[in-house]
C-alpha positions in Angstrom: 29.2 -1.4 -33.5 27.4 -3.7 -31.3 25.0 -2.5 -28.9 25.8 -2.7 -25.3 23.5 -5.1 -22.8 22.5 -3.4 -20.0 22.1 -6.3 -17.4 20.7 -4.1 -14.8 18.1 -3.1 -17.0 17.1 -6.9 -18.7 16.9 -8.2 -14.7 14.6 -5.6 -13.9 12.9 -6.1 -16.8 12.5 -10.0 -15.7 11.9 -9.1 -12.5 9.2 -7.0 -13.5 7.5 -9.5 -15.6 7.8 -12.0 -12.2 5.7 -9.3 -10.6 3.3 -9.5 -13.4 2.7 -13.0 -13.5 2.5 -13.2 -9.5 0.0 -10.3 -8.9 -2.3 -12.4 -11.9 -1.8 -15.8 -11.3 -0.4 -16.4 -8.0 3.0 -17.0 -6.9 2.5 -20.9 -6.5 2.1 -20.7 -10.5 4.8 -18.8 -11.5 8.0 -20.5 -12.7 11.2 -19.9 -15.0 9.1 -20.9 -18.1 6.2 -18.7 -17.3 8.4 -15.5 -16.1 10.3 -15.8 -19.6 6.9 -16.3 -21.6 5.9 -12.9 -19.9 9.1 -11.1 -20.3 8.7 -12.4 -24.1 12.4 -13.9 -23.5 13.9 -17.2 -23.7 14.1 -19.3 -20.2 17.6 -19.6 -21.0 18.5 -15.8 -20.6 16.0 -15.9 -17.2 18.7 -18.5 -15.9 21.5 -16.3 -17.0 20.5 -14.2 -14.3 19.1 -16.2 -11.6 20.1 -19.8 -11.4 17.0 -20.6 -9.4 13.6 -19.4 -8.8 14.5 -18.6 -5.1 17.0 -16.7 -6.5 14.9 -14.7 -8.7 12.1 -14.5 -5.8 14.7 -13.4 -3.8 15.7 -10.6 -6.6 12.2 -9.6 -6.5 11.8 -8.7 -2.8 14.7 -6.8 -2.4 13.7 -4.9 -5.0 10.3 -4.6 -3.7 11.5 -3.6 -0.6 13.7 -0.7 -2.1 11.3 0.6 -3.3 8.7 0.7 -0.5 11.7 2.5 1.4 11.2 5.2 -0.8 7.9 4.9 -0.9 7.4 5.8 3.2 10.1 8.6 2.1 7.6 10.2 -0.1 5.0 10.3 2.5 7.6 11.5 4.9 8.3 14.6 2.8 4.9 15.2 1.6 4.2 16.1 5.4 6.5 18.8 5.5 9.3 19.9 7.6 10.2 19.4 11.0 8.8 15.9 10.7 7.2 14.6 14.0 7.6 11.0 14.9 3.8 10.7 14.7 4.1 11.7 10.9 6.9 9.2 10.7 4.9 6.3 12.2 2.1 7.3 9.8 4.0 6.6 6.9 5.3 3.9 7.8 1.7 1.8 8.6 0.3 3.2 5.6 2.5 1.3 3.7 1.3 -1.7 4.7 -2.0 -1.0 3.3 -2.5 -1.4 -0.8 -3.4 1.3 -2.1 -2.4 1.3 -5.2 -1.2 -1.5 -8.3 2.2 -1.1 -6.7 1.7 -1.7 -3.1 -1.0 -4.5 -3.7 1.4 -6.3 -5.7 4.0 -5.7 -3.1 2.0 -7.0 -0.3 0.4 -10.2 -2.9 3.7 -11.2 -3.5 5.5 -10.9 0.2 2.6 -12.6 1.8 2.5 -15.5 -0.5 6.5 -15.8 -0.4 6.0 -15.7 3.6 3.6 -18.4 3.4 5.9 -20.8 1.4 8.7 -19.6 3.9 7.2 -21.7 6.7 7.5 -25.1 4.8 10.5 -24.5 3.0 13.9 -24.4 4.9 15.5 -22.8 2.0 13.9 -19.5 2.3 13.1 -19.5 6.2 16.3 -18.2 7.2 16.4 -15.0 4.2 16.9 -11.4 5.6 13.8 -9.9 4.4 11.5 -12.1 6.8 13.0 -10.2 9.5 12.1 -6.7 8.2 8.8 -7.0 10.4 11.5 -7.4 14.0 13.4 -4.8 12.4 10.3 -2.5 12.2 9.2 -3.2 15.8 12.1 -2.2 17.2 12.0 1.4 14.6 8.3 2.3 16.0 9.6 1.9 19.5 11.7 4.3 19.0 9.5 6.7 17.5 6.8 6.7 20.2 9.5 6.3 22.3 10.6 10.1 21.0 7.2 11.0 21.2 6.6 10.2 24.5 10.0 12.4 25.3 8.6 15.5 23.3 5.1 15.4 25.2 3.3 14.2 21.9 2.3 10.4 23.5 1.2 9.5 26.4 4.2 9.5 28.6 2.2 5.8 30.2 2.0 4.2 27.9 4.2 0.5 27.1 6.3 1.7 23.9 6.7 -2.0 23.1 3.7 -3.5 23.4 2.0 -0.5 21.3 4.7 -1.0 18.8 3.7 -5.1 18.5 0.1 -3.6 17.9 0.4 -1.2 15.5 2.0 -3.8 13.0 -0.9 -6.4 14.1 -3.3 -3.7 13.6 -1.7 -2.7 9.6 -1.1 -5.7 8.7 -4.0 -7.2 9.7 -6.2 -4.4 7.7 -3.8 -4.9 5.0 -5.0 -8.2 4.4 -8.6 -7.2 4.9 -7.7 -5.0 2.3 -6.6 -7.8 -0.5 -9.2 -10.0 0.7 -11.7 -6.8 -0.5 -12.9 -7.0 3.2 -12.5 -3.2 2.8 -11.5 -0.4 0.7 -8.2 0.9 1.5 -10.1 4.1 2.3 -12.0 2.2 5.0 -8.7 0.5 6.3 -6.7 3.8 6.1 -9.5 5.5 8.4 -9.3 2.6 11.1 -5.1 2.9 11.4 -5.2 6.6 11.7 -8.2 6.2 14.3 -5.8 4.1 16.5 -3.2 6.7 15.9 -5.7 9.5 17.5 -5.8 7.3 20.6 -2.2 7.0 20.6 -1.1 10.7 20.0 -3.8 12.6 21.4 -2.4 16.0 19.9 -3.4 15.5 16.5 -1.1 15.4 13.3 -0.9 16.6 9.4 -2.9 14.2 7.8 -0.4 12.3 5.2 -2.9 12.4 2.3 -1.3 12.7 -0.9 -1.3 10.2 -3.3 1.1 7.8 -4.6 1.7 5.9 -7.1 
């Protein structure tokens, strides 16, 4: 009896090997050829599953971003129960550091896609660029809470904090893949900021991932 082809399984498995290639050689390197040549397939079965390269990049990202969803729920549980928006926020800005082979890659791979975003039309207009708007607008709420259960200064612009808080991770982020920084040194500077901004102190979301 023939065996059954898992296609779920064989895109992931392409998928994967695009997230090899790009975390090594760069995303401006990477095309169909060179994702089959690392999946050890033929280019013709990488097309059978994604037409194009956007398509395939496109793939890749939602994936990605799946899975950095379940990454911030790990550090969301790890800090117990009842969770305080202060935890949640936490988790949330910590993923925007790399810390790890998985969230570097993550973060080498959206921030080169980003970057070819801005002179291609094509991918400009894809949902995932507007993850960071959808993010804002999450923070605000949660030190919006915080303010409401006496945790945050009740003063303070929920908005405008929100806006800095992603500057302020995403820009040590990149410090971080630049090796600016350890991730050590970068994870000590966001959760400084977080002191200032929640003045009554928090479980410390330290255990590992990855």
């Amino acid at each position: 009896m023939p065996k059954l082809v898992d296609h779920e399984e064989r895109r992931a498995h392409i998928i994967d090997a695009l997230l090899r290639a790009a975390a090594r050689d760069g995303l401006h390197a990477v095309t169909m050829r060179s994702v089959a040549v690392e999946a050890g397939v033929s280019v013709r079965l990488v097309q059978y599953y994604f037409d194009t390269k956007e398509q395939l990049l496109l793939a890749t990202l939602e994936r990605l971003a799946v899975r950095m969803g379940e990454r911030v729920r790990d550090r969301v549980r790890a800090a117990g129960s009842p969770t305080a928006p202060r935890d949640i926020v936490e988790a949330v800005l910590l993923e925007a550091v790399p810390t790890d082979e998985e969230s570097r890659t993550f973060h080498l791979v959206y921030t080169a896609y980003a970057v070819l975003s801005v002179t291609d039309p094509a991918l400009a207009g894809q949902p995932f660029l507007k993850a960071p708007g959808e993010m804002e607008d999450f923070l605000i709420a949660q030190l919006a809470a915080a303010q409401r259960a006496g945790d945050a200064d009740p003063h303070l612009d929920a908005r405008q904090e929100a806006v800095l808080l992603l500057a302020v991770s995403a820009g040590l982020g990149l410090s971080v893949l630049l090796n600016q920084r350890t991730a050590d040194d970068a994870t000590a500077v966001l959760r400084h900021h977080l002191a200032r901004l929640f003045p009554g102190g928090v479980k410390s979301l330290c255990t590992p991932l990855g």
